[in-house]
C-alpha positions as CSV (number, residue, x, y, z in Angstrom):
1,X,-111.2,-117.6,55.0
2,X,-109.0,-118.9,52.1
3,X,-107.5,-116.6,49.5
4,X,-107.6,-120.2,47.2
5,X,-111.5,-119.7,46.8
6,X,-112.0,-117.4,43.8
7,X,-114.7,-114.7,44.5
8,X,-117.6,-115.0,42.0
9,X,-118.5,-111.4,42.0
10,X,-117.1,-109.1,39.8
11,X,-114.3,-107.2,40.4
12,X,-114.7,-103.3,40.6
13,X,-113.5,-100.9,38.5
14,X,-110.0,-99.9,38.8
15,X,-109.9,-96.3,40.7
16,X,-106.0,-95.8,40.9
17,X,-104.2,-94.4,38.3
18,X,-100.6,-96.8,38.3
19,X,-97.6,-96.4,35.8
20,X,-95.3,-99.4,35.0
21,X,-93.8,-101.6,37.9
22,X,-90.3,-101.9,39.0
23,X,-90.2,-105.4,40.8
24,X,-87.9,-106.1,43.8
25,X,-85.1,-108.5,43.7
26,X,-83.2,-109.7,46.6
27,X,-79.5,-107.4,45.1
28,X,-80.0,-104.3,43.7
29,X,-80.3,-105.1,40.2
30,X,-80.4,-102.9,36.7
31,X,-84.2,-102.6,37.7
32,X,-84.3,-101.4,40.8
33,X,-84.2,-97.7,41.0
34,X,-81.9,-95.4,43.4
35,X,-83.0,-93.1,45.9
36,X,-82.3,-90.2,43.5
37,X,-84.4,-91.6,40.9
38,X,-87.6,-92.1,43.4
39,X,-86.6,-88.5,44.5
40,X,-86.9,-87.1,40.5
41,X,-90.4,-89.4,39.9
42,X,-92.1,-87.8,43.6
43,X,-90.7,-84.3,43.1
44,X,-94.0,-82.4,42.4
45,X,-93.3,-79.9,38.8
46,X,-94.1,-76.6,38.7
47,X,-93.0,-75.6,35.6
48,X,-94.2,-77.4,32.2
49,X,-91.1,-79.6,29.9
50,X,-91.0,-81.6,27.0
51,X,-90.1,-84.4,29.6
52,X,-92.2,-83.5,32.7
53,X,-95.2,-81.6,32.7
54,X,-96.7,-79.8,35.1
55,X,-98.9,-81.8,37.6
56,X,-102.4,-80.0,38.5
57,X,-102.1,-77.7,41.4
58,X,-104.3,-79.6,44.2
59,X,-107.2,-77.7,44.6
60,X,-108.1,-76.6,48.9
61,X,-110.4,-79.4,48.8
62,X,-108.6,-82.0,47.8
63,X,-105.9,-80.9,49.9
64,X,-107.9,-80.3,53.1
65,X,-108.8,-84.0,52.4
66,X,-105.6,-85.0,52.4
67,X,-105.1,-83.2,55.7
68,X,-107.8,-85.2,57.1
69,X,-107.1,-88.8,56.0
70,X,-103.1,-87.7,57.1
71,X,-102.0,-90.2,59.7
72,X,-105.1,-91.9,60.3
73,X,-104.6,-95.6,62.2
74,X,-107.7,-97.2,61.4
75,X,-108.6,-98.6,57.9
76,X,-110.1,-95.8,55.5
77,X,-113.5,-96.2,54.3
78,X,-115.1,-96.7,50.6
79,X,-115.5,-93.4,49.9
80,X,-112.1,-92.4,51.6
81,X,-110.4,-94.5,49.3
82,X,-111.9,-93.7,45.9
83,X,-111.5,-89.9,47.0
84,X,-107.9,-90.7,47.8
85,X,-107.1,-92.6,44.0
86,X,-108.9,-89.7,42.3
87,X,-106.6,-87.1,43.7
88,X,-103.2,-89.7,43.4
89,X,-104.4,-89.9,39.6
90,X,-103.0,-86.2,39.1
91,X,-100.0,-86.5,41.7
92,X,-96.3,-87.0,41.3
93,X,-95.5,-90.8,41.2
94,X,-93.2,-93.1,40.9
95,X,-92.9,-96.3,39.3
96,X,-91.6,-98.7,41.9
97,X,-93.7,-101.5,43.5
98,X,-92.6,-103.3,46.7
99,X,-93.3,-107.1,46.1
100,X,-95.3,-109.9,48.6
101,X,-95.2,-113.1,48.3
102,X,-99.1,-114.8,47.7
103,X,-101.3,-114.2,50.4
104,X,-98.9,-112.8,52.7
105,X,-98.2,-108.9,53.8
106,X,-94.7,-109.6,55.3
107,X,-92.0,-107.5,53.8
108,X,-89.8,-110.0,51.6
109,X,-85.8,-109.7,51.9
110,X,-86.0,-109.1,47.8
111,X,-88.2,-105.8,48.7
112,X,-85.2,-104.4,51.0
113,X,-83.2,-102.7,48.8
114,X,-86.2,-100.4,47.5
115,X,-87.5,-100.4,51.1
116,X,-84.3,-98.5,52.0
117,X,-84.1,-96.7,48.7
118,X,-87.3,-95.5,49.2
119,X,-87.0,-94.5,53.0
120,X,-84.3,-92.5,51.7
121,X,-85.6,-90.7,49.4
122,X,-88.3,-89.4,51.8
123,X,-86.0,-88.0,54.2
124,X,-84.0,-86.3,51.5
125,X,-83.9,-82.6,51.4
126,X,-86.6,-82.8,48.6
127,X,-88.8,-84.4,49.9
128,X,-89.1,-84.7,53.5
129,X,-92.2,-83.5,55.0
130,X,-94.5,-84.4,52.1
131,X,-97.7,-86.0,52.1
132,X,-97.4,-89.6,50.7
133,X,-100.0,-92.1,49.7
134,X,-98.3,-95.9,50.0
135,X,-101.2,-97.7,48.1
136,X,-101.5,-101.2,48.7
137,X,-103.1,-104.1,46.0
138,X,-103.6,-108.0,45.8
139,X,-103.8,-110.1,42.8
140,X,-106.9,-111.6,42.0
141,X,-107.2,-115.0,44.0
142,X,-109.8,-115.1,47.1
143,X,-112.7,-112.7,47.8
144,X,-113.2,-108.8,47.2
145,X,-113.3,-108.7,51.2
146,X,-110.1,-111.1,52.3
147,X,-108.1,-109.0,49.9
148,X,-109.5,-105.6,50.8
149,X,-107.9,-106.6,54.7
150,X,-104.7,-107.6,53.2
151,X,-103.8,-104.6,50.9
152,X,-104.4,-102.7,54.2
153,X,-101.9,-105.0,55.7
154,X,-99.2,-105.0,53.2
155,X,-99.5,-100.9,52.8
156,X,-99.4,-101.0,56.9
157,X,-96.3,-102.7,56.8
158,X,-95.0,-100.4,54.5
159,X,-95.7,-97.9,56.3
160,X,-94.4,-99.1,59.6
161,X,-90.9,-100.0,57.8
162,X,-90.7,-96.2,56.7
163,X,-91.9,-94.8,60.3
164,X,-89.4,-97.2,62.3
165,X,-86.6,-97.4,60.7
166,X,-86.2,-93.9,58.6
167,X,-88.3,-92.1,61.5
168,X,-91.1,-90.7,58.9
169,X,-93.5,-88.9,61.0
170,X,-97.1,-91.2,60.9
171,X,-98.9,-88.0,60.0
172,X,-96.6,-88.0,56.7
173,X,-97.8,-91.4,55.5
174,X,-101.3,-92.6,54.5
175,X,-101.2,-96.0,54.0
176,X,-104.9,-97.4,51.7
177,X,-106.0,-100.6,50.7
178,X,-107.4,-100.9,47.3
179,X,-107.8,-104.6,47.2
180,X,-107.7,-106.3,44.1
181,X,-108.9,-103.2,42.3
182,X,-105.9,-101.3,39.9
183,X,-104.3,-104.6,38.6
184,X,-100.7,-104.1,37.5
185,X,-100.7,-106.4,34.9
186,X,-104.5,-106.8,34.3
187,X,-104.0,-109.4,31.5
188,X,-103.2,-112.0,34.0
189,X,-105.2,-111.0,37.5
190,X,-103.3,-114.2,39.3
191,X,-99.8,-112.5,38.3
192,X,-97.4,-112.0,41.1
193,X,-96.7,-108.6,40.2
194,X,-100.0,-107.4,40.9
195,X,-99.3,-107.9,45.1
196,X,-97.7,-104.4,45.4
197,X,-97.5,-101.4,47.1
198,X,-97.8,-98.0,45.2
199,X,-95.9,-94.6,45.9
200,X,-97.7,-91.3,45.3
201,X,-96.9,-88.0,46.4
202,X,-100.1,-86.5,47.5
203,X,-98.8,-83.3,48.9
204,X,-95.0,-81.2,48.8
205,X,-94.1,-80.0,51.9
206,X,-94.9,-76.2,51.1
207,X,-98.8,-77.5,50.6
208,X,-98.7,-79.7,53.5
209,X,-97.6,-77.3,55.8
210,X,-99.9,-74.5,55.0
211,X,-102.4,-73.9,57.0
């Protein structure tokens, strides 16, 4: 099935809360950010600032929850998902997006630089054995089902970067699709930054190790 076909059918309401995108260029460029800066946007605050207030603590249900879906291999469900966004709505994240070209979830050589910037920041001492969410989106060209598939694929191959590469523990990643829902740039649905992939801290190491 073609992405070229535009789905008639609405699009769903956005369920995943994004900040502004940081777009990956083949050199590290004045844009892209450094491992210490994705370390500063994931750390989780406890303390309130006049620059960073203090996230909501994440209530035992919402982190059992995150236990759960922790690691998982096959493709969350509906309900998964949405429970998932409204929990990364109050988390720690960080904006950077990791690129694809149209209708493709191969990592691009333009993406590397964050890949690795990214892989390690979640090995630093900060934040190495948290919980993190790697949400993956489509523009809006091709059906509400061919892109639901492929935001699974680009936040899988995410995902498999971090684990082979950086050696990230599976049961630290949780990699969702969201499809075309949460445009980046919802003005212009078609817009290339809108194929991403989305960091979220879901859980510090502290909450994801207590049992």
């Amino acid at each position: 099935m073609s992405r070229r076909t535009t789905s008639g059918k609405g699009l769903r309401a956005a369920v995943l809360a994004v900040g502004l995108a940081v777009i990956a260029t083949p050199q590290v460029s004045a844009g892209d950010l450094s491992a210490q800066q994705i370390i500063d946007g994931l750390k989780v605050s406890r303390t309130r600032s006049l620059s960073a207030p203090a996230q909501p603590a994440l209530t035992q249900g919402d982190l059992d929850f995150v236990k759960s879906v922790r690691g998982k291999t096959r493709s969350l469900s509906m309900g998964d998902r949405d429970h998932l966004a409204a929990i990364a709505a109050k988390r720690p994240k960080i904006d950077l997006d990791i690129n694809f070209d149209f209708d493709s979830a191969a990592l691009a050589p333009r993406a590397e630089p964050q890949l690795h910037s990214l892989g390690k920041a979640l090995t630093s001492d900060e934040l190495a054995g948290s919980v993190i969410m790697l949400g993956g989106h489509t523009d809006g060209k091709g059906s509400d089902a061919y892109n639901q598939g492929l935001s699974e694929r680009r936040a899988a191959a995410v995902k498999r970067f971090l684990i082979e590469t950086y050696k990230i523990p599976a049961a630290n990643l949780i990699s969702a699709g969201y499809g075309k829902e949460g445009y980046k740039n919802p003005a212009e649905p078609f817009a290339p930054e809108n194929r991403r992939v989305e960091v979220v801290n879901m859980a510090a190491k502290q909450q994801a190790a207590n049992k």
